[in-house]
PASEBA-1860 file (N, C-alpha, C; in nm, 3 decimals):
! residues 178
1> XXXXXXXX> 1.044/-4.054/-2.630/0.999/-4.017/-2.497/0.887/-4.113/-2.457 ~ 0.929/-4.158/-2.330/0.791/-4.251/-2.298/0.653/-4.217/-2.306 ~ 0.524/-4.256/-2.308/0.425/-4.192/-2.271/0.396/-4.156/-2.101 ~ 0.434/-4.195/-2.039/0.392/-4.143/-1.889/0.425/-4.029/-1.866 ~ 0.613/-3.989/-1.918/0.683/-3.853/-1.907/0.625/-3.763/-2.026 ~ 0.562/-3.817/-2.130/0.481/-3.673/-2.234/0.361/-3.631/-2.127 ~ 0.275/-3.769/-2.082/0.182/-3.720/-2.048/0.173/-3.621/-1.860 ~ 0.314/-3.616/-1.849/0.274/-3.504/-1.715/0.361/-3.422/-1.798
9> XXXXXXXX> 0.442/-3.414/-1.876/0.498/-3.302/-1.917/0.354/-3.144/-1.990 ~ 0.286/-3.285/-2.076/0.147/-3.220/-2.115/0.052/-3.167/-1.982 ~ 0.035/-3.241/-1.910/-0.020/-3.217/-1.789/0.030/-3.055/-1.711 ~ 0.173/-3.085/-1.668/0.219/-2.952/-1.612/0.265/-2.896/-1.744 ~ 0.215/-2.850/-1.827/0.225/-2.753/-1.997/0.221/-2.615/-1.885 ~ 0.045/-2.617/-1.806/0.036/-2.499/-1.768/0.119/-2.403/-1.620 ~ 0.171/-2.526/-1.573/0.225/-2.516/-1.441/0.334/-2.437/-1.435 ~ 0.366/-2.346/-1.326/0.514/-2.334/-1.291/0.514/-2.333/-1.137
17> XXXXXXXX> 0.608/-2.367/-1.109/0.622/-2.391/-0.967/0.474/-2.452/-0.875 ~ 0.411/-2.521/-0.958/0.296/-2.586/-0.906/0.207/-2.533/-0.898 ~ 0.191/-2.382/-0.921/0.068/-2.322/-0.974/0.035/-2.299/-1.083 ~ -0.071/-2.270/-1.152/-0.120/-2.203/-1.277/-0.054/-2.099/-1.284 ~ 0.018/-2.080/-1.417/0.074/-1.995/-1.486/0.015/-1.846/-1.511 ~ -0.116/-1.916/-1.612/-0.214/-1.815/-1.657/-0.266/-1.737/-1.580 ~ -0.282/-1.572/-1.662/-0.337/-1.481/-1.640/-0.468/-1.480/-1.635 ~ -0.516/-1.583/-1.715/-0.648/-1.561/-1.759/-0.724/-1.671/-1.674
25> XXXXXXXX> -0.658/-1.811/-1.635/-0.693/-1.918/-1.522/-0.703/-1.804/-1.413 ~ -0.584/-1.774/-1.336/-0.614/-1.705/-1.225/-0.666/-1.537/-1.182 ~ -0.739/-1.536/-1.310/-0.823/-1.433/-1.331/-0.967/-1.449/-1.315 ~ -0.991/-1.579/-1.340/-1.134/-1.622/-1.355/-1.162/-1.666/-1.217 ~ -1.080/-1.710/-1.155/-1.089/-1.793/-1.047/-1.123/-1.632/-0.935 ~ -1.011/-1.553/-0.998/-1.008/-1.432/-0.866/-1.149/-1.362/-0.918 ~ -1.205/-1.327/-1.020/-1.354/-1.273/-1.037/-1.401/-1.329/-0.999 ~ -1.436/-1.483/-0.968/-1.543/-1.558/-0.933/-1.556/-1.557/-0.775
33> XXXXXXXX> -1.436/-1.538/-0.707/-1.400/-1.483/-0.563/-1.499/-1.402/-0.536 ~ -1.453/-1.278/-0.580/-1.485/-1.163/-0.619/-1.633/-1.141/-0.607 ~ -1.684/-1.145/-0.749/-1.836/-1.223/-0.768/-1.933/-1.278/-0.601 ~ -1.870/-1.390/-0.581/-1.953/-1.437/-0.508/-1.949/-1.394/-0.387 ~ -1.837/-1.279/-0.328/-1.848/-1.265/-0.205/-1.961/-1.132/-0.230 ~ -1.947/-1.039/-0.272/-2.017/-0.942/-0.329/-2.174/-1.008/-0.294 ~ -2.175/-1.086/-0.371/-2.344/-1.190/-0.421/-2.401/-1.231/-0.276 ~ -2.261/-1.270/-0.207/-2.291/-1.339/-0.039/-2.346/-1.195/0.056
41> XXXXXXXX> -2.266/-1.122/0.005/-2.245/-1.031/0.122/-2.430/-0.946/0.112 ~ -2.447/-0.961/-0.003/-2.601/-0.878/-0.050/-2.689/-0.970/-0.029 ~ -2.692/-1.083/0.001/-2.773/-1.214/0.016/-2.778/-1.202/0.137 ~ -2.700/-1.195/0.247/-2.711/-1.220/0.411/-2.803/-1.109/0.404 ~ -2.744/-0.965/0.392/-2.845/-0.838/0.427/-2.943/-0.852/0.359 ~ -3.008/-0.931/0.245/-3.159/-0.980/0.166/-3.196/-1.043/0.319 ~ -3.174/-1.130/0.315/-3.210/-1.239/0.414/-3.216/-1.160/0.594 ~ -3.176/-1.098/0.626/-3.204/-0.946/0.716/-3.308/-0.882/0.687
49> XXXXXXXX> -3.334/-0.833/0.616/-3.385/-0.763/0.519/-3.585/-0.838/0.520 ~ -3.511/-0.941/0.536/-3.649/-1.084/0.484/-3.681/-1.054/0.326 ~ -3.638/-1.001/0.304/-3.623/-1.030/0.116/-3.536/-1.082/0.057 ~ -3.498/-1.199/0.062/-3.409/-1.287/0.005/-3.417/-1.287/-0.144 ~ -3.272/-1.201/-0.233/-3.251/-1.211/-0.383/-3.301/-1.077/-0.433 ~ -3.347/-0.970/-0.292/-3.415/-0.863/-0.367/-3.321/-0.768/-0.396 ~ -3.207/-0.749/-0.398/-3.063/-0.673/-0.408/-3.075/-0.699/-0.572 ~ -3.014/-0.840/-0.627/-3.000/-0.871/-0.774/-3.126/-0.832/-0.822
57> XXXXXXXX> -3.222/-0.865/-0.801/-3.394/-0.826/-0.822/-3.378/-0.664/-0.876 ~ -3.347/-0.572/-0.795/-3.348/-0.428/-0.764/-3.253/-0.368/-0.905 ~ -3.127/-0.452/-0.878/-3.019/-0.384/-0.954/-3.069/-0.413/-1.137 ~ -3.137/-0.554/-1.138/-3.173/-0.621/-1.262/-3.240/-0.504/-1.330 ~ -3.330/-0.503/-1.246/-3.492/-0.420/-1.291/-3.419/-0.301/-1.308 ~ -3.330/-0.207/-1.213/-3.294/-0.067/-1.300/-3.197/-0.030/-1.388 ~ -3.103/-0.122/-1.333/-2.992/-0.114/-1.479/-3.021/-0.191/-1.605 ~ -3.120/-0.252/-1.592/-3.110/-0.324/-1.744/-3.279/-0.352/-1.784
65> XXXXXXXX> -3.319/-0.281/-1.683/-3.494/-0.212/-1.691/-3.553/-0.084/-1.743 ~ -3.422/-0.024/-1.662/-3.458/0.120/-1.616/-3.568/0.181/-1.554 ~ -3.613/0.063/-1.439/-3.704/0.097/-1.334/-3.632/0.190/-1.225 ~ -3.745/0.254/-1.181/-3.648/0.305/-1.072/-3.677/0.205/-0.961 ~ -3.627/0.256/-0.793/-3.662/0.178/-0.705/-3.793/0.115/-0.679 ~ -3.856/0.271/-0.673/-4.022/0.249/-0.595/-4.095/0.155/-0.681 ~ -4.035/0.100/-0.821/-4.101/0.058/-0.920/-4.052/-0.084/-0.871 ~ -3.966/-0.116/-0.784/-3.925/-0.302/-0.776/-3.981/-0.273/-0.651
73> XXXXXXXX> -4.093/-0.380/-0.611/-4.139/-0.436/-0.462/-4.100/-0.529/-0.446 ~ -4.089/-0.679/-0.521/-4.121/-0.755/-0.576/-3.953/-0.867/-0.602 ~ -3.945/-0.971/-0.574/-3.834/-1.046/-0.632/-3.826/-1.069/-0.787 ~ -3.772/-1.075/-0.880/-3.798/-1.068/-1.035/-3.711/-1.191/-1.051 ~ -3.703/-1.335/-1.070/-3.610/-1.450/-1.034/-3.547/-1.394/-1.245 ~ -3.619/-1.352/-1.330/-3.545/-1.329/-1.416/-3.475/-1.223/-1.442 ~ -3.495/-1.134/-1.353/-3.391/-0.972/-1.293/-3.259/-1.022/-1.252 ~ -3.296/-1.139/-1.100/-3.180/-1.202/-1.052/-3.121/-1.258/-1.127
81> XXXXXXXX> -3.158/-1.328/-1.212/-3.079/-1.421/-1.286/-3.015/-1.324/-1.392 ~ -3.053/-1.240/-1.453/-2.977/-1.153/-1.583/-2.883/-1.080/-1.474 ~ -2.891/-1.003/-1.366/-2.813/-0.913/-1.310/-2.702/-0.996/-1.312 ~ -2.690/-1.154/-1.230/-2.653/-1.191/-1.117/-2.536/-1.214/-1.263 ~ -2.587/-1.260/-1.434/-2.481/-1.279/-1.541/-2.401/-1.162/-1.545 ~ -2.476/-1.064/-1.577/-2.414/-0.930/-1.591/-2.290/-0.886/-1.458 ~ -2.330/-0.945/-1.342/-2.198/-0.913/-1.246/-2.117/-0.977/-1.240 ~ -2.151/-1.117/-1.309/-2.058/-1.235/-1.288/-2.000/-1.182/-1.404
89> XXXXXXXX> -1.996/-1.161/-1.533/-1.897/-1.104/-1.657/-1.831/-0.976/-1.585 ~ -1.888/-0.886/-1.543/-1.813/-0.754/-1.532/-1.681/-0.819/-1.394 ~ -1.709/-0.871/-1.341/-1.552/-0.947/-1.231/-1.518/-1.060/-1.273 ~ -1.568/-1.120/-1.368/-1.476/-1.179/-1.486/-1.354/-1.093/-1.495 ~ -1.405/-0.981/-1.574/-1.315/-0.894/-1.655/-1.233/-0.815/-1.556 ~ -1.289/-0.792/-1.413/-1.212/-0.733/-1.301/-1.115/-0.845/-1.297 ~ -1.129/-0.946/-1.280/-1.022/-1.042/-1.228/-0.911/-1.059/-1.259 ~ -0.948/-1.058/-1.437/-0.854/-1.075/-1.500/-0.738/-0.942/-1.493
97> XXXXXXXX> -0.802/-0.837/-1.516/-0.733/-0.714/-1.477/-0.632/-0.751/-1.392 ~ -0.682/-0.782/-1.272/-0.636/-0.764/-1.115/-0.492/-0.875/-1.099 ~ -0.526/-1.029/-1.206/-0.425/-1.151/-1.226/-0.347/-1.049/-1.321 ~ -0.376/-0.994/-1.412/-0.222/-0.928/-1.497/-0.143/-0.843/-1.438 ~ -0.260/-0.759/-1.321/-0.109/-0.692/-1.254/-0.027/-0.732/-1.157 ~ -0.085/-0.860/-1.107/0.006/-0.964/-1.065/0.109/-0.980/-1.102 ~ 0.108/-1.025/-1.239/0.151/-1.088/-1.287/0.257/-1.000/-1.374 ~ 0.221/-0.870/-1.381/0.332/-0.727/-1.373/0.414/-0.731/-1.246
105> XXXXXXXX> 0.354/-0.722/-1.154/0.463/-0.702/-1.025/0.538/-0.807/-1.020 ~ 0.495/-0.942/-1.077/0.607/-1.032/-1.027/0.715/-0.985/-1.149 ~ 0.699/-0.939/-1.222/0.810/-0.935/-1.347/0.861/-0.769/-1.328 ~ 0.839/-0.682/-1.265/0.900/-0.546/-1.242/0.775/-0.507/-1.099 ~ 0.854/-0.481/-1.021/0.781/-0.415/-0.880/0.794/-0.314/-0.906 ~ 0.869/-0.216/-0.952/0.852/-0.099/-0.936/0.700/-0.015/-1.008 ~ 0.670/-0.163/-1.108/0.553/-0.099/-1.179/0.451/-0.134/-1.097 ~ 0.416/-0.253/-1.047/0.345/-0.306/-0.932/0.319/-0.157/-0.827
113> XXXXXXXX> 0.407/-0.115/-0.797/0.390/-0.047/-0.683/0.265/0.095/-0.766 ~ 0.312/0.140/-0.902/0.212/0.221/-0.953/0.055/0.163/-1.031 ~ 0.091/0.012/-1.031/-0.052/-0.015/-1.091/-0.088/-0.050/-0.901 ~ -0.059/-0.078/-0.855/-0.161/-0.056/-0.679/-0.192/0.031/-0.661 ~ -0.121/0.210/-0.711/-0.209/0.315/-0.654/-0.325/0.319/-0.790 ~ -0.276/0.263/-0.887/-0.386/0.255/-1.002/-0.517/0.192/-0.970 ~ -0.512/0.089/-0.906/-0.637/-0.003/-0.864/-0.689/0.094/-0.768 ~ -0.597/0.142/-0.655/-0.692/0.198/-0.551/-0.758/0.336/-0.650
121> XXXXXXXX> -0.691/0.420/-0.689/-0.738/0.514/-0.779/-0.881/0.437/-0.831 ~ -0.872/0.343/-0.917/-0.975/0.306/-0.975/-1.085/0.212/-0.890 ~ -1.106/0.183/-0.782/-1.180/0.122/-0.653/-1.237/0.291/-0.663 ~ -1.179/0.382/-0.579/-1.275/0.528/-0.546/-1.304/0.578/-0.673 ~ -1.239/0.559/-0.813/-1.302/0.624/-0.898/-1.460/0.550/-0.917 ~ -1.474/0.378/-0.911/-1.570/0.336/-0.937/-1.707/0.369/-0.858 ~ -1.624/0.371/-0.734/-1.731/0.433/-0.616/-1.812/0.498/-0.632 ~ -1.729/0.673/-0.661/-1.773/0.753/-0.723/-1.898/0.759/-0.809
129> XXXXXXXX> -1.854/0.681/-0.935/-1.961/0.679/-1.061/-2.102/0.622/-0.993 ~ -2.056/0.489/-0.902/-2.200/0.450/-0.834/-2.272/0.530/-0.764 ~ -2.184/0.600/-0.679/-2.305/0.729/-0.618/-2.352/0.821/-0.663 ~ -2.249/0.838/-0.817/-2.312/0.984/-0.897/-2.379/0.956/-0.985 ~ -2.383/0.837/-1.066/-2.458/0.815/-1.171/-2.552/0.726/-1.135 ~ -2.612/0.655/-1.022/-2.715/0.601/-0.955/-2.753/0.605/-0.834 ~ -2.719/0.724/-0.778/-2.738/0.741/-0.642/-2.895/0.687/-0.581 ~ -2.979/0.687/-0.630/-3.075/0.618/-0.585/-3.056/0.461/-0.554
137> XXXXXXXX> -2.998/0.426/-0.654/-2.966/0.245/-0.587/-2.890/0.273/-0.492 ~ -2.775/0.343/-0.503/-2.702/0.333/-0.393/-2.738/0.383/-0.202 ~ -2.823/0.475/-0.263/-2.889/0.517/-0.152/-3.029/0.419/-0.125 ~ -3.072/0.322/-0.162/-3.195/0.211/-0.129/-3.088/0.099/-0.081 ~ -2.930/0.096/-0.154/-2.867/-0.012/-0.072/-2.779/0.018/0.045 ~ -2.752/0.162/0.073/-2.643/0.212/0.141/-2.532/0.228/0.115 ~ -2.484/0.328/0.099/-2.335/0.348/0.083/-2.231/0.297/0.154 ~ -2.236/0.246/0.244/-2.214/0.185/0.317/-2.151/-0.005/0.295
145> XXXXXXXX> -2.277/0.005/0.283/-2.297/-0.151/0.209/-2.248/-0.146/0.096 ~ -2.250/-0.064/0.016/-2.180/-0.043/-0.135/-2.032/-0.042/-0.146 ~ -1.977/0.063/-0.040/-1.833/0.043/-0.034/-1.771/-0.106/0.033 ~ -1.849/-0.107/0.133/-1.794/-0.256/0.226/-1.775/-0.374/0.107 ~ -1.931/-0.419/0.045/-1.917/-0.476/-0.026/-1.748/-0.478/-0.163 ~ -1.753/-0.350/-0.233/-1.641/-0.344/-0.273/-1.513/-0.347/-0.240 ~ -1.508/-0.301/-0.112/-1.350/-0.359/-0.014/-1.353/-0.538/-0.034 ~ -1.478/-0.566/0.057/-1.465/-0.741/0.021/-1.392/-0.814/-0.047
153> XXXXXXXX> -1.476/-0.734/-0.171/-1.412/-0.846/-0.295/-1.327/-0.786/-0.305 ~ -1.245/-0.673/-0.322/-1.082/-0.677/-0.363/-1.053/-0.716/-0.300 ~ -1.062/-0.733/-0.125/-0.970/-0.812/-0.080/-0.974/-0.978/-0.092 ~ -1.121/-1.024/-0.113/-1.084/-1.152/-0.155/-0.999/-1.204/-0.269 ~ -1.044/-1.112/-0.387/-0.926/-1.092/-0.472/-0.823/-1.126/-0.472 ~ -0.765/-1.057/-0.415/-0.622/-1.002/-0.376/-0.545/-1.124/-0.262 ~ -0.647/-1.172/-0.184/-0.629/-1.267/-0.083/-0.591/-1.397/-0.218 ~ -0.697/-1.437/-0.284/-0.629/-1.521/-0.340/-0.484/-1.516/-0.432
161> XXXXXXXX> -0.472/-1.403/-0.529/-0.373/-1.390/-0.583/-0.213/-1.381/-0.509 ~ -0.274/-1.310/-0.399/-0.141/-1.311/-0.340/-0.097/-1.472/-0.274 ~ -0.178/-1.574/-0.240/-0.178/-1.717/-0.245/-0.070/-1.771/-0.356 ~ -0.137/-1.722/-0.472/-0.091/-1.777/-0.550/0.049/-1.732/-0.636 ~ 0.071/-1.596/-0.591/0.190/-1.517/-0.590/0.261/-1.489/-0.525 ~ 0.310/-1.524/-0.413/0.356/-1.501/-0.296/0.524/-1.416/-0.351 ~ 0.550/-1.439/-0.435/0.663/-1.368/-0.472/0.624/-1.246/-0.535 ~ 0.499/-1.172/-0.587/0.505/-1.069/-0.636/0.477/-0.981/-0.534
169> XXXXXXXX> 0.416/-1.037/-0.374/0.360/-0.991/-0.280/0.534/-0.937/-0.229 ~ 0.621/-1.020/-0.218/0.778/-1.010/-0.181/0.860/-0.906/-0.237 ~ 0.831/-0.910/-0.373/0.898/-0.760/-0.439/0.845/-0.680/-0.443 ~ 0.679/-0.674/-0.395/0.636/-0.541/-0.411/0.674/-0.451/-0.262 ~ 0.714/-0.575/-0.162/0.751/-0.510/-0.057/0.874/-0.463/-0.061 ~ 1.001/-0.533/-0.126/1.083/-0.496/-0.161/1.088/-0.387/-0.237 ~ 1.011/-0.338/-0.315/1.014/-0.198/-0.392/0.970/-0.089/-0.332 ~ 0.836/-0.122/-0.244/0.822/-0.016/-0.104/0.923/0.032/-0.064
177> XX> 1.032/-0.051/0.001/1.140/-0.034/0.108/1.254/0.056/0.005 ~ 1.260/0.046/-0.177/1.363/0.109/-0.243/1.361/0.229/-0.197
END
C-alpha cells in the first residue's frame, strides 16, 4: 500500500461519512457547548449585575466552601476558577451522556424516542434537586435564570449533535410517526 493511501486511510481511522465517529469526540465537544453557554449566559447577567464572575465566585464558595450566600460579597478568582473546573467536568460527563444517546437513536429509534423522555425526565429531575437541595443559590440566582440557563445548554447540545447526526434526528422522527 502506498504511503499517501495508509496515511488518509489512518487519517479518516476516525471518520464516517465525514464526521467523527466517536461518542466520546462528540461528547466533549457537545459539553463544552454546553459548558460555555451556561458560563456565557451567567457572565452577561454578572456583567448586568456589575459583578462580573460573581455567579462562579458564589457557586465556588458554597458548593465547595460551604459558605452560604450572605457570606460571598466579594469575587473569589480561585472560587471562579475551581467552580468554573468543576462545571466544565460535570458537562463533560453530560455530553458524553447526551453523544451516546445519539448515537442509540441512530442505531434503534424506537429507543431514542424513550431515552428523550429520559433526558427530559432527567433536565426536571435535575431542576428539582437544585431548588430543593440549594434553594438559596437558586433563589440569589433566580429560578428563572436557573432553568433558562439549563434549556440553553441542552439545546445547544442538542443543536450541535443533531448537526452532526442528522440521521438520528430522521429516525427519531420516523419513530414518532410509527
Amino acid at each position: 500500500m502506498s504511503e499517501p493511501v495508509r496515511e488518509a486511510r489512518v487519517a479518516n481511522a476516525g471518520q464516517r461519512g465525514g464526521r467523527p465517529a466517536g461518542i466520546l469526540q462528540d461528547g466533549i465537544v457537545a459539553g463544552m457547548i454546553g459548558a460555555a453557554i451556561v458560563a456565557l449566559w451567567f457572565f452577561v447577567l454578572d456583567i448586568a449585575r456589575g459583578k462580573p464572575f460573581f455567579t462562579p465566585s458564589l457557586l465556588g464558595n458554597a458548593l465547595l466552601l460551604g459558605k452560604s450566600v450572605e457570606q460571598t460579597q466579594e469575587v473569589n478568582a480561585i472560587m471562579v476558577f475551581a467552580y468554573t473546573g468543576v462545571h466544565g467536568i460535570l458537562f463533560l460527563i453530560a455530553g458524553v451522556a447526551v453523544s451516546w444517546m445519539f448515537h442509540q437513536i441512530e442505531r434503534n429509534p424506537q429507543l431514542g424516542l424513550v431515552l428523550l423522555l429520559i433526558f427530559l425526565l432527567f433536565e426536571s429531575i435535575l431542576f428539582g434537586f437544585e431548588v430543593t437541595l440549594v434553594p438559596h443559590l437558586v433563589g440569589a440566582l433566580g429560578a428563572f435564570t436557573v432553568g433558562f440557563a439549563n434549556l440553553l445548554s441542552a439545546g445547544g447540545m442538542f443543536w450541535f449533535l443533531i448537526r452532526r447526526h442528522p440521521e438520528a434526528l430522521a429516525r427519531l422522527r420516523a419513530a414518532w410517526h410509527d
